[in-house]
N, C-alpha and C positions, 0 to 999 in steps of 0.2 A: 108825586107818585113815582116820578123816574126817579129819584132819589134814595126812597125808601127801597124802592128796588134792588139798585144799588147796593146797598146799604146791608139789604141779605144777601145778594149775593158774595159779599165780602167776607160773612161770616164764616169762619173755618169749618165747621161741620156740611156748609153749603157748599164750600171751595175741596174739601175732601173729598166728598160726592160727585162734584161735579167731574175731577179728577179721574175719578174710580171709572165714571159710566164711560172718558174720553178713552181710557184703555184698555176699558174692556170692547169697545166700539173697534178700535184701534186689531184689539185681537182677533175680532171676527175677519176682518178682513185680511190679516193676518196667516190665520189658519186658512182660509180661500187660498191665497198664494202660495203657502207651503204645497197645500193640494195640487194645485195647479202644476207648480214648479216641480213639482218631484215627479206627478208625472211627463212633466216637457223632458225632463232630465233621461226620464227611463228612453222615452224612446229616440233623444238624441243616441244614446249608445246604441239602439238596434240600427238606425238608419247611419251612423260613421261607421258603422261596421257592415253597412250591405252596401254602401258607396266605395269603399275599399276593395272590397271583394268585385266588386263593378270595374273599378277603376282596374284592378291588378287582373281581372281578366281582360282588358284590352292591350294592356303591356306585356304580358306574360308572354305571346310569340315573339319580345324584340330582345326578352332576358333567356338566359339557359341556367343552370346552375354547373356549379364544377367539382370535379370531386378534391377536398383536402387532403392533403398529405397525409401521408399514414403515420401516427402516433408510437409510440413505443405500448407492444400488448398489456394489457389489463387483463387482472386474473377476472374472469366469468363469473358469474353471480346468478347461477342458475336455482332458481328457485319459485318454481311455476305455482306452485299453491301456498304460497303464504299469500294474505290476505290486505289489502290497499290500509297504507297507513293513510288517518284520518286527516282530511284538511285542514283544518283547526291548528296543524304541527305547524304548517306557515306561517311563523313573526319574526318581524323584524326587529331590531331597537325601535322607540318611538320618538328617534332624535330625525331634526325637522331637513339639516342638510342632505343631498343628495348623495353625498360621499358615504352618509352611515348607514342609510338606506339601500345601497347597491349591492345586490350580493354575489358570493364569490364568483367569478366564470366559470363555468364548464370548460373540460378538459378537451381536446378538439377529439372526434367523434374518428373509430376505425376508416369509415368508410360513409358517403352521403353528409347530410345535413343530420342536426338535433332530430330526434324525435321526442320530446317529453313527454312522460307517465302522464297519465290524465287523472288527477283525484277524483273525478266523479263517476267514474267508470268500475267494473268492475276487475279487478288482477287479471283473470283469463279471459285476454280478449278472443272473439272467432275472429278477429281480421289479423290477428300473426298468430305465427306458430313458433317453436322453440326455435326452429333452423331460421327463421329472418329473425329474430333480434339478440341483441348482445346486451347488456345489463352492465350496471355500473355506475357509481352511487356519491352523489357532492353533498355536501355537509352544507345547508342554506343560513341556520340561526340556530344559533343555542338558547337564546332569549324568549322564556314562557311567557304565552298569555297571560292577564288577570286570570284567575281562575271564575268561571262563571256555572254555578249550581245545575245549570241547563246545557251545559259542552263537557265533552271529558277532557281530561289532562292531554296536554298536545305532546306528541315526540317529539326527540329533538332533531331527528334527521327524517329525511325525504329519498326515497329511490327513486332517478334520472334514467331513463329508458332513452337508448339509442338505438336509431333506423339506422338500417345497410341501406336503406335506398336513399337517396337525394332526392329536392323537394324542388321543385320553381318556386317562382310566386305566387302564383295563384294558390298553390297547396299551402305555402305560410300563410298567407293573408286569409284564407277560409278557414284554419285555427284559431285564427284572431278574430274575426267571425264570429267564431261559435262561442266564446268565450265574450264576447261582446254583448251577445244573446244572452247567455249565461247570469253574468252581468247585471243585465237588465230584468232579467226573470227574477234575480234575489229579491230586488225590491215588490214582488206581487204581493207580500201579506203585509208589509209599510202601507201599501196600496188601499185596502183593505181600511186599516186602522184609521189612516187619515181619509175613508170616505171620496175616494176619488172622483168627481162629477163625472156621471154619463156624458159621453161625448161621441159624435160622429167621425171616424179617420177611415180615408179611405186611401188606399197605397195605389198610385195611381203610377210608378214607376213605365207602365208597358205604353201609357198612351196619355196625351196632355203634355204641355209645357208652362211653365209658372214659372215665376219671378224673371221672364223673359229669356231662356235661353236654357237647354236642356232637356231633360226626363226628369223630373221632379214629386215631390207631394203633393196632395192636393192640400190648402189651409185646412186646420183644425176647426168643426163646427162643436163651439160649447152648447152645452145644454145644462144651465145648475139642476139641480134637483133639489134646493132648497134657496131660502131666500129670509132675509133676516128680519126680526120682526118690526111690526109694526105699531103704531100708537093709533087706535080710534077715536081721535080726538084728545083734546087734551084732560090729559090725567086718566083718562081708560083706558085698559089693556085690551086684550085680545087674552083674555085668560085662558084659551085652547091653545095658544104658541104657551105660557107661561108655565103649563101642567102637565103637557103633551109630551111624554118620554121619549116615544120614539125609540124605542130598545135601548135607551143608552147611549149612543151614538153618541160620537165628541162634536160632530157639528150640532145638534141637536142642541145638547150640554152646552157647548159655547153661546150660543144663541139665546135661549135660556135665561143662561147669567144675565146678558146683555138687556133683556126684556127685563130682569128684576132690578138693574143697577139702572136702568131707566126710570122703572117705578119708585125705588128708594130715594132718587135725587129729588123726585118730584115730591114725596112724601116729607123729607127732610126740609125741605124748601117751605113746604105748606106751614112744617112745624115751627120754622123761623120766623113764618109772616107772624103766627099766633103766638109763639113768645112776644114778637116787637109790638104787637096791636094788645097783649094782656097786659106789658108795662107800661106804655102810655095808655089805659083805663085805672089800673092801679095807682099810677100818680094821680090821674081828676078826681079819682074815689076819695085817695087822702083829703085830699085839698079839699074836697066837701064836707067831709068830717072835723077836720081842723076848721072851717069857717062854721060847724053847724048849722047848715045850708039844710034847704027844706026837706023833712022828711021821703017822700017821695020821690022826692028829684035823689036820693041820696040810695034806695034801695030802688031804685031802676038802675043807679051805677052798680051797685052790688052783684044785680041780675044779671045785667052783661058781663063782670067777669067771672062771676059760677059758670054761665054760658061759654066763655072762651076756657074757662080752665077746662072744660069738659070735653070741647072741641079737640084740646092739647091733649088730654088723655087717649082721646081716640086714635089722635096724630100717632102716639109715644107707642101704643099699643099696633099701630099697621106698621109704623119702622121695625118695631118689635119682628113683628111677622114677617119680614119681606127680611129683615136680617137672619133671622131662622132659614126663610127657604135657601138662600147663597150659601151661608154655611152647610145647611144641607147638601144642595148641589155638587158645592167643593169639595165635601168629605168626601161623599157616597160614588159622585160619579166623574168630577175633574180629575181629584189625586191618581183612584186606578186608569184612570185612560191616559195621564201623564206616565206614568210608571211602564202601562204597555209601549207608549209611542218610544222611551226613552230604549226599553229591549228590542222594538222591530228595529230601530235605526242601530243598535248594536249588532243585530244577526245582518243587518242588510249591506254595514259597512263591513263585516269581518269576510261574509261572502266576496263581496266587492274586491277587497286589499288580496281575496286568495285568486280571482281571477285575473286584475292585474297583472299580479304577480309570474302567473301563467303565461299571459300576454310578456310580458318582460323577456321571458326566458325565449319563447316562441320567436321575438323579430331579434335574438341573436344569429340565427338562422340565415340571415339578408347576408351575412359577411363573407356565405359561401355559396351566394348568386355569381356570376360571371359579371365581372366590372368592364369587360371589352367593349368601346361602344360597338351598337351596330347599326347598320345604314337601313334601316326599316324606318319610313316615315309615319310620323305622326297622324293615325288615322282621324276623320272628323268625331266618327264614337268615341275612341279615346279621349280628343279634347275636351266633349260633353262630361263623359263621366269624370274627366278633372274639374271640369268647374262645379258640375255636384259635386264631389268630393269636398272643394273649398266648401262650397254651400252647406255640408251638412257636418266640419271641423267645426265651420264658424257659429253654427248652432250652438254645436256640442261647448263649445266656450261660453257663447250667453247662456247657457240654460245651468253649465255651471256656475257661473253666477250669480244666476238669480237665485239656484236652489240654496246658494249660504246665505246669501241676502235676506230670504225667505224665512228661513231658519231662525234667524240672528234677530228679524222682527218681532217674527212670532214671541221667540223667549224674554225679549224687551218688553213687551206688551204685556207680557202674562206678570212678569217679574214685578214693575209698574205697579200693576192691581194688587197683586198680591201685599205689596209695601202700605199701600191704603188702605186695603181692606181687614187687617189683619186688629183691628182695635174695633172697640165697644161701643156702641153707641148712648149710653148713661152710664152714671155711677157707680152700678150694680158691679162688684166681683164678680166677675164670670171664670170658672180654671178654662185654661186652653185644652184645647181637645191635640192627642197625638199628632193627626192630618194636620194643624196649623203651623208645627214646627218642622213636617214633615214633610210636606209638599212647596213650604218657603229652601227649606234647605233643599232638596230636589231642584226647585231652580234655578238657584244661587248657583249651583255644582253646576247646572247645565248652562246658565249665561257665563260661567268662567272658561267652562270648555269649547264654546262656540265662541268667542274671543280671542281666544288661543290659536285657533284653526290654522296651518299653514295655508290659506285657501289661493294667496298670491303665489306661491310656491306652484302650484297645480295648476292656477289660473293662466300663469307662465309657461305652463309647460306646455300646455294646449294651444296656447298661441304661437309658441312656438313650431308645433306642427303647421297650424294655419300660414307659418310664416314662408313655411320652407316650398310648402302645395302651392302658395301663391307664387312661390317662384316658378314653380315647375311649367305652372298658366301661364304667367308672363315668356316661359322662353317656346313654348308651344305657341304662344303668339307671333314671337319671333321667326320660327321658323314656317307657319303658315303665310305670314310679309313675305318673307323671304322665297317660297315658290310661287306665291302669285306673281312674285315678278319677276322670276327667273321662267314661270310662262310665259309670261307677255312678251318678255326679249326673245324667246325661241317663236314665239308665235311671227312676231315681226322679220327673226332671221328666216323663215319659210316661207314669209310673205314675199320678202327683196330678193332670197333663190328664187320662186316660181316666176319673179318678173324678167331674172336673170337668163331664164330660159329660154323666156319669149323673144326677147333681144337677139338669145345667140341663135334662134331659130329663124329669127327676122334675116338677123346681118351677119351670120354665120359666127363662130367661136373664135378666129381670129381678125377679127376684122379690124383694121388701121386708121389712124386719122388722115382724113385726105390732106392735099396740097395749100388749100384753101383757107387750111386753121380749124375747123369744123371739129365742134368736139366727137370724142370715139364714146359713142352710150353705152357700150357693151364693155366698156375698157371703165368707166366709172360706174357703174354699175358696180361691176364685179370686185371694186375697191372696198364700194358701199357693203356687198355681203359677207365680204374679208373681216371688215370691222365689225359686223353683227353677230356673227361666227366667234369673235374671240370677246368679244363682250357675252354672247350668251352662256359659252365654257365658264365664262368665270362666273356668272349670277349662277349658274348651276355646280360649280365648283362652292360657292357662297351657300348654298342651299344644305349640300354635302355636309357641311359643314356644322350648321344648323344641326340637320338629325342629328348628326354624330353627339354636339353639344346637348341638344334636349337627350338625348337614351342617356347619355351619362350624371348628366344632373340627375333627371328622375330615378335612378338608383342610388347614385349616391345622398340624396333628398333623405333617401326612404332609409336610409344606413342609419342618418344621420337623425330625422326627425321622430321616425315610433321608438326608437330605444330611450329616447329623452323623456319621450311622454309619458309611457309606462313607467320610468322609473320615479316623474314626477304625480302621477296621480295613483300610485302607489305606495310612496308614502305619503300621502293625504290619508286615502284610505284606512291606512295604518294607525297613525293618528287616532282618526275619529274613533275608530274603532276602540282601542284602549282608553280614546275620552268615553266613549258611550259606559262601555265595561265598568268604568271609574263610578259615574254617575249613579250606574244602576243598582251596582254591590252596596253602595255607602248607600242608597235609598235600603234597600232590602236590609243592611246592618240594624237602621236607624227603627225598622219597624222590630228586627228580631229582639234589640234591645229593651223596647216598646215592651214585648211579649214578656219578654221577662220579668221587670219589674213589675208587670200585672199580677205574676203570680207569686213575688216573694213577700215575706209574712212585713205589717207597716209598724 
């Protein structure tokens, strides 16, 4: 028995099968992770940007900003009601170094810090009027988008709005903030598509402590709202998961598949036992024939293989059917929800790369903070919201991560099935239908684009920031060592004055060593507090020291580490966004082409 088992399982129709249900099994949880991941991903960007804006409101009384030198004038560019050019105008090259990515500098500003035009806003803002601002205009990329049926043609220039007024930190860093939020907002209809599991989050910032030490989140409580199907035993379905629409839904649809490539393996399987059990009857049949062996013993073997061949028809006839419904499936409702997922993740990264990009331009801004250190210590909220801060980079790194990992699964998985399933199960001619050439090459395009990914590029840049806030922890630490025990020695130098006292109150302030040899207590004593006194100057002289080091790293940290980062997870952004564009045109070609030859004469 365990042989014969064997023996179908070996069979390629049973090993194709079998194939087919591991990746599509493979997919379901696949898609789960994407879901999951894209939403961990959205709300790392809302919380590194309200840990920021946390963090830079504790430091902002120890920074000032200064005013830059005054530039040679610019002719004015007054022109209050022309209308905000379109976001969409923002592209870069989609070359992967950081060198071709970086765009030109702005020209140093009359007066104050940057202020940049905000593309999401309207031209007439009420918060200036003509007399606070000055106007004046940098050339970012000549380099058009793909063109996409659903965006208009991008300009090729961008107008740069400069502030008369200078900005601290806390004003740059709630820019970057908003645009964080922004960010994270683009992705709400991705959200949507990919069916994001209801979940419990509750923003627990004001009260609680987690992961030991800080203001923190509270963990994420999941809740799926689906669950993948099941078998009723063996070889029965649950044909209410198998027919159950569900609007369409891609999980739905995924799951689905899953339940009929379950069914088909098993069907397949069944049809291989009855091929193997009709040929070994067919051989004893002959063999009774050839011997002319007794009539009835000879149509009883008959009877059992009318009875198996009949069995097989049934078999031939449910593959049949359970191949129909995948195909079905696949057409009707895999292809267009591949096709949507492939346009959100287009809108969502081309948003993404333009508020980057924003972000980019916003912490050049840092260069015209005041680099003087200053002697303001290191409060214990400040330390807190630095180690949230690490806490919620170092997020923002995994959840980068996982979302390409995620991604890069998913389309492996899908790619997988597709390569298996994409053939007949008999001899019959069947023509292919449009959707089978159409949704293979759809994901060919999309496993070559998600391969391609700079995602180390990005991955780097991120940790990079993580690298440098961890520094900033580490010397915050230092300097916290550092006045503990520059108290403890001031503590001890008031302990050995007040005893000092006592003595010179005892045995008066100059009092002598007798004749006798007898030590003078007041006379070593007052040695003792000499040396506590200049040891404690110097642990506090050491302390000094400290703040002065930690204010200066942490701005120069912050010079050094957001301009890296935006410039590296913008062009990621960038990237994707012209892979998605790629993807989605040549899908949209491959069907207009589709369209065409339907209606020319054959």
């Amino acid at each position: 028995m365990g042989s014969c088992l064997t023996k179908i399982e070996r069979e390629e129709m049973v090993t194709r099968c079998r194939g087919r249900k591991r990746y599509m099994k493979t997919f379901v949880k696949a898609r789960q992770a994407l879901s999951s991941s894209h939403t961990m991903y959205l709300r790392s960007l809302k919380a590194t940007g309200s840990a920021l804006l946390q963090f830079a409101t504790a430091e902002t009384p120890l920074h000032h900003p200064i005013t830059p030198p005054q530039p040679p004038p610019q002719p004015p560019l007054r022109q209050p009601h022309q209308p905000p050019m379109s976001p969409t105008s923002w592209a870069t090259s989609t070359t992967v170094s950081s060198s071709a990515i970086r765009p030109p500098p702005p020209p140093p500003p009359p007066q104050g810090s940057w202020d940049f035009w905000d593309p999401f806003m309207p031209a007439s803002s009420p918060a200036a009027t003509e007399d606070d601002w000055e106007e004046t205009t940098a050339t970012l990329s000549e380099v058009p988008m793909t063109p996409v049926s659903e965006a208009p043609v991008p300009a090729a220039e961008m107008a740069v709005v400069v502030s008369a007024k200078s900005k601290d930190l806390v004003e740059i860093i709630k820019e970057l903030d908003e645009y964080f939020l922004r960010a994270a907002g683009s992705g709400n209809q991705l959200s949507f598509l990919l069916e994001v599991p209801s979940f419990s989050f509750s923003d627990q910032r004001s009260t609680g402590k987690v992961y030991g030490y800080g203001k923190s989140f509270s963990p994420l409580l999941w809740t799926w709202g689906s669950s993948s199907s099941k078998l009723d035993g063996l070889g029965k379905f649950n044909e209410e998961v198998l027919h159950n629409n569900l609007n369409g839904s891609h999980c739905s649809t995924v799951e689905r598949l899953y339940a009929w490539e379950k069914k088909l393996y098993l069907e397949v399987k069944n049809a291989e036992t009855l091929k193997m059990e009709h040929e070994k009857r067919m051989k004893q049949l002959r063999r009774l024939e050839m011997k002319r062996a007794d009539y009835i013993k000879t149509e009883k073997a008959k009877k059992e293989v009318e009875k198996l061949e009949s069995r097989m028809m049934v078999a031939s006839q449910g593959i049949e059917t359970t191949s129909t419904e995948i195909i079905k499936l696949r057409e009707s409702e895999l292809y267009p929800q591949l096709v949507e997922l492939v346009k959100g993740f287009m809108c969502m990264w081309r948003s993404m790369y333009e508020c980057h990009q924003v972000q980019m331009h916003i912490v050049q801004q840092l260069k015209y903070l005041n680099t003087t250190p200053s002697n303001n210590p290191t409060s214990e909220i400040h330390r807190q919201s630095t180690l949230q801060l690490e806490l919620e980079v170092q997020q923002w790194h995994v959840s980068f991560c996982n979302i390409v990992k995620a991604q890069r699964e998913y389309i492996q998985s899908l790619s997988g099935w597709l390569r298996l399933s994409l053939f007949q199960f008999n001899d019959t001619s069947v023509p292919k239908t449009k959707q089978d050439s159409a949704i293979y090459s759809l994901c060919e395009e999309w496993h070559l684009a998600i391969d391609h990914a700079p995602d180390k590029v990005a991955s780097e840049g991120i940790n990079s920031l993580l690298t440098v806030i961890h520094g900033i922890v580490v010397q915050q630490a230092e300097e916290h060592k550092q006045k503990k025990k520059s108290e403890s020695v001031f503590k001890e130098f008031e302990k050995k004055t007040s005893e000092l006292r006592a003595l010179e109150s005892k045995f008066g302030p100059f009092s002598m060593p007798d004749s006798s040899g007898a030590k003078n207590p007041v006379g070593d004593k007052r040695a003792k507090v000499a040396i506590l006194r200049a040891k404690s100057e110097d642990e506090r002289a050491k302390y000094e020291k400290a703040v002065s080091v930690t204010r200066s790293m942490t701005l120069n940290n912050l010079q050094m580490g957001l301009p890296h980062v935006f410039q590296a997870v913008t062009g990621f952004a960038n990237v994707w966004m012209h892979a998605f564009e790629s993807v989605y045109n040549q899908g949209k070609a491959i069907d207009e082409l589709h369209n065409v030859k339907m209606i020319l004469p054959r």
